[in-house]
C-alpha positions as CSV (number, residue, x, y, z in Angstrom):
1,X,99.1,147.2,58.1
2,X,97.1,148.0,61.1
3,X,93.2,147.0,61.2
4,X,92.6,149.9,63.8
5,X,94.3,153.1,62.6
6,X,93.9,156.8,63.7
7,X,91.0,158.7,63.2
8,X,91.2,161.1,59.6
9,X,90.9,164.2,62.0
10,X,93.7,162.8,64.3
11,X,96.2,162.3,61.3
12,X,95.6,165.8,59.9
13,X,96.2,167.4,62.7
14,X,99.5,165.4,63.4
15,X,100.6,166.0,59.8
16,X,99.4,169.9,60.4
17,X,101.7,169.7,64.1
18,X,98.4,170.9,66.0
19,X,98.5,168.0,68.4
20,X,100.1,168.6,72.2
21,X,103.2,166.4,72.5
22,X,101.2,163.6,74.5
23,X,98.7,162.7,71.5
24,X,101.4,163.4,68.7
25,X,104.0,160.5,70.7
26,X,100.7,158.3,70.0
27,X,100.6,159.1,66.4
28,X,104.1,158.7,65.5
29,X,104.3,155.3,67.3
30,X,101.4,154.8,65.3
31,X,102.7,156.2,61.9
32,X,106.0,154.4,62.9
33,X,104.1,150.9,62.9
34,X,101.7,151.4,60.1
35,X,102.4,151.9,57.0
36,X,99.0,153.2,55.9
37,X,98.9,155.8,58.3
38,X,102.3,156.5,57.6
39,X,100.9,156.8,54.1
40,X,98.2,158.7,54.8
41,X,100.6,161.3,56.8
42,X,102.7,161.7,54.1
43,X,100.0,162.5,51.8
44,X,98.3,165.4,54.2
45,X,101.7,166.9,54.3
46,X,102.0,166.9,50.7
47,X,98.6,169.1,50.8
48,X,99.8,171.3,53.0
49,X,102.8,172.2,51.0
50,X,100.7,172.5,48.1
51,X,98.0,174.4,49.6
52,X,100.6,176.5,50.7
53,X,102.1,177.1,47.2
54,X,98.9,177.4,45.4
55,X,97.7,180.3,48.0
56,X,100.7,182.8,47.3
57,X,98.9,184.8,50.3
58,X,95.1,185.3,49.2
59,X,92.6,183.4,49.9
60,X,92.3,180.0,47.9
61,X,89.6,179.7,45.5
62,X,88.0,175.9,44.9
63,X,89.6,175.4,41.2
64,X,93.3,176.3,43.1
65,X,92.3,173.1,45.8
66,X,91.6,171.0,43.0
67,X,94.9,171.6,41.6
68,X,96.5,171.1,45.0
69,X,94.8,167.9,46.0
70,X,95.8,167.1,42.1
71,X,99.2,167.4,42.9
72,X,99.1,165.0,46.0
73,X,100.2,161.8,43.3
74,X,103.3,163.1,43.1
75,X,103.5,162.9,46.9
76,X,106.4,159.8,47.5
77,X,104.4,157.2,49.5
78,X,107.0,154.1,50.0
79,X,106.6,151.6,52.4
80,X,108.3,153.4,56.0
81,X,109.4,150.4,57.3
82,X,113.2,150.3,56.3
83,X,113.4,154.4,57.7
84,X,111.6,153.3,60.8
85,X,113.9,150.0,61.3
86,X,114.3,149.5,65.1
87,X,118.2,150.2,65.9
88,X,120.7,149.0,68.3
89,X,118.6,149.4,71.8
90,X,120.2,151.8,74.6
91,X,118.7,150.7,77.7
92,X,118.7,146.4,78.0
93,X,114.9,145.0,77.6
94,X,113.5,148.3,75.1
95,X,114.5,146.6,71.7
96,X,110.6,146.8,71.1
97,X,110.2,150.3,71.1
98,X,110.3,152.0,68.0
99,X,112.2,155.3,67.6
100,X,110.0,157.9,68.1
101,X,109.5,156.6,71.5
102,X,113.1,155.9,72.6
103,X,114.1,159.6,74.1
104,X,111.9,159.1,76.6
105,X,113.0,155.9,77.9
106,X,116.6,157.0,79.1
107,X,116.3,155.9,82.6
108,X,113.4,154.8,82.6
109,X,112.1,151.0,84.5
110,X,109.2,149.1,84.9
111,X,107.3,149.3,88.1
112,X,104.7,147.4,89.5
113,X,101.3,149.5,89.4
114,X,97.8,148.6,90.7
115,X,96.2,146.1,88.9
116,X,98.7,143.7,88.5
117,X,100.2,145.3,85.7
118,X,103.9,146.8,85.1
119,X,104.1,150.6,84.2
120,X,106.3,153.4,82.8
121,X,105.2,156.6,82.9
122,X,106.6,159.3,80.4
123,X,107.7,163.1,81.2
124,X,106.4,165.5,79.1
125,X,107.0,169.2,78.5
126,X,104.5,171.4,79.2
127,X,101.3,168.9,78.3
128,X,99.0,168.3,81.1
129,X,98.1,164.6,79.3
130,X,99.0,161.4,81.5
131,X,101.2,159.6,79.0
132,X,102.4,156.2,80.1
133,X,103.7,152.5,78.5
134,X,101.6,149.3,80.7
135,X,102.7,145.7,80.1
136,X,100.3,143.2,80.6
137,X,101.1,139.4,81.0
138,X,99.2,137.4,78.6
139,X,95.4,136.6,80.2
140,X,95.5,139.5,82.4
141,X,93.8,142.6,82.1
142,X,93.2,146.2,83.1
143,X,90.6,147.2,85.9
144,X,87.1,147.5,84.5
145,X,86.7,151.2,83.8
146,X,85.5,154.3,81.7
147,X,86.6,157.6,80.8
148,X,85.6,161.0,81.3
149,X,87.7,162.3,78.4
150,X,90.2,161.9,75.7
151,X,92.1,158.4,75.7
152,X,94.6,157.3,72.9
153,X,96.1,153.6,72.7
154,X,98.8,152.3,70.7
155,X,100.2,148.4,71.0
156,X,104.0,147.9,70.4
157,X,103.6,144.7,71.7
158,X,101.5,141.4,71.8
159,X,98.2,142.7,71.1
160,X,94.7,142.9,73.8
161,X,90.8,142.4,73.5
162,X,88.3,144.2,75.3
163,X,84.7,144.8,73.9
164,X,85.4,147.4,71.0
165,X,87.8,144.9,69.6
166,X,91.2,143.0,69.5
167,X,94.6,145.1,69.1
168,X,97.6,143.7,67.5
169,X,101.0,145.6,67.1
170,X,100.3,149.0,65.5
171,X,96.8,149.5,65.9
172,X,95.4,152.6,67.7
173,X,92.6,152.2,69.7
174,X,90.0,155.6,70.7
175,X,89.3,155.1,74.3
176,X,85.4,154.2,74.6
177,X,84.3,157.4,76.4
178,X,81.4,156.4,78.8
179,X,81.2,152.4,77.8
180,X,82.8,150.8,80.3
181,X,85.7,148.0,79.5
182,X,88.4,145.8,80.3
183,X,91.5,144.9,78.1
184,X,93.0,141.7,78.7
185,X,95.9,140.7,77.0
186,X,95.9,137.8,74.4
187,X,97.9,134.5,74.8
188,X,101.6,135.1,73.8
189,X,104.0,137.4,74.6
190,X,103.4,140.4,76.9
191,X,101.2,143.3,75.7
192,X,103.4,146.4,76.1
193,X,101.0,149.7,74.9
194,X,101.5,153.3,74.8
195,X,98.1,154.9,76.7
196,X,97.7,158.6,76.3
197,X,95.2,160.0,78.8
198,X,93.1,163.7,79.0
199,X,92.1,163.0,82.3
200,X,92.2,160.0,84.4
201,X,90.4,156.8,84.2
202,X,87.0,155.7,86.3
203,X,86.9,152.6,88.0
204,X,83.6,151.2,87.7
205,X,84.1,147.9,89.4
206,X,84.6,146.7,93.6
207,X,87.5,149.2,94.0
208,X,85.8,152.1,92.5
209,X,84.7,154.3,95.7
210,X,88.1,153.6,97.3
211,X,90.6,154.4,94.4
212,X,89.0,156.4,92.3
213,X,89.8,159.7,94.6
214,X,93.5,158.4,94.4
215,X,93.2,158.3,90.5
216,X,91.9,162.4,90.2
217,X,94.3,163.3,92.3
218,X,97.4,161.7,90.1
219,X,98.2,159.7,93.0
220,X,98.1,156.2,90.7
């Protein structure tokens, strides 16, 4: 189990299929990893359905919730690991990934970004979110920066500290807002993380006034 999970709001709207395709690859990585929130998911699903039942199209009173939420221990909540059981990988070097996240890889290489760290980024369909996988070597870290707007972060990999906290494999990690930070990657193996981003990052450090122009314009 995770000791960072999704926000309540975050799984409910995941479990409701509200979220654009960028923040939803997020959750289900996360889901995928953690069997809590995997918990958790299946349990707002199980709601759903029986809010649905319960309403037969008028408008539900509070003694037909009660029944509903009621109704959620009969909801199946066994450990997801053995469905989410990483298969036989397609692409050499990607046996980390878990499944959710393996359409997107087909094709797909590592490529040295600025920073120092490597980089994939995802295609999406129709989502204007920056969606992309960084691996960090262990001791190295991320430009000091802050953000403007949305960011979602889940580890597949290794783990990283940065002032909110330390991420290990499956945690998911609200980006900061206007607090500044730097993740650096623990000692180990390499942190490989899925980062979902609203808009881009600021650079708050030496660099800032040259790159961060680049960054706005999707240019890095």
């Amino acid at each position: 189990m995770s000791r960072h999970r999704a926000p309540d709001e975050l799984l409910l709207d995941y479990a409701a299929g509200l979220l654009a395709e960028g923040p939803a690859l997020a959750v289900a990585l996360h889901v995928a990893l953690d069997a809590e929130a995997w918990r958790a998911v299946r349990r707002l699903r199980g709601l759903g359905g029986a809010l649905l039942e319960s309403e037969v199209g008028a408008e539900m009173g509070e003694a037909a919730l009660e029944q509903a939420l009621a109704r959620l221990d009969d909801v199946p909540v066994d450990d997801p690991r053995p469905t989410a059981a990483r298969q036989p990988d397609f692409t050499p070097g990607f046996d980390w990934a878990p499944a959710p996240l393996r359409p997107y890889l087909a094709g797909k290489s590592w490529r040295r970004a600025f920073g120092g760290f490597e980089e994939i980024r995802l295609d999406l369909h129709g989502d204007h979110h920056r969606v992309a996988l960084l691996k960090l070597e262990p001791g190295r870290g991320l430009p000091v920066h802050l953000h403007v707007a949305d960011e979602y972060t889940v580890v597949l990999q290794g783990g990283y500290t940065d002032n909110t906290g330390n991420y290990v494999v499956g945690d998911f990690a609200v980006g900061p807002g206007p607090v500044a930070h730097e993740p650096i990657a623990d000692p180990g193996e390499p942190c490989i993380a899925l980062i979902v981003l609203e808009k881009p990052i600021v650079l708050t450090g030496f660099w800032a006034r040259l790159f961060n122009p680049l960054l706005r314009r999707g240019w890095m």
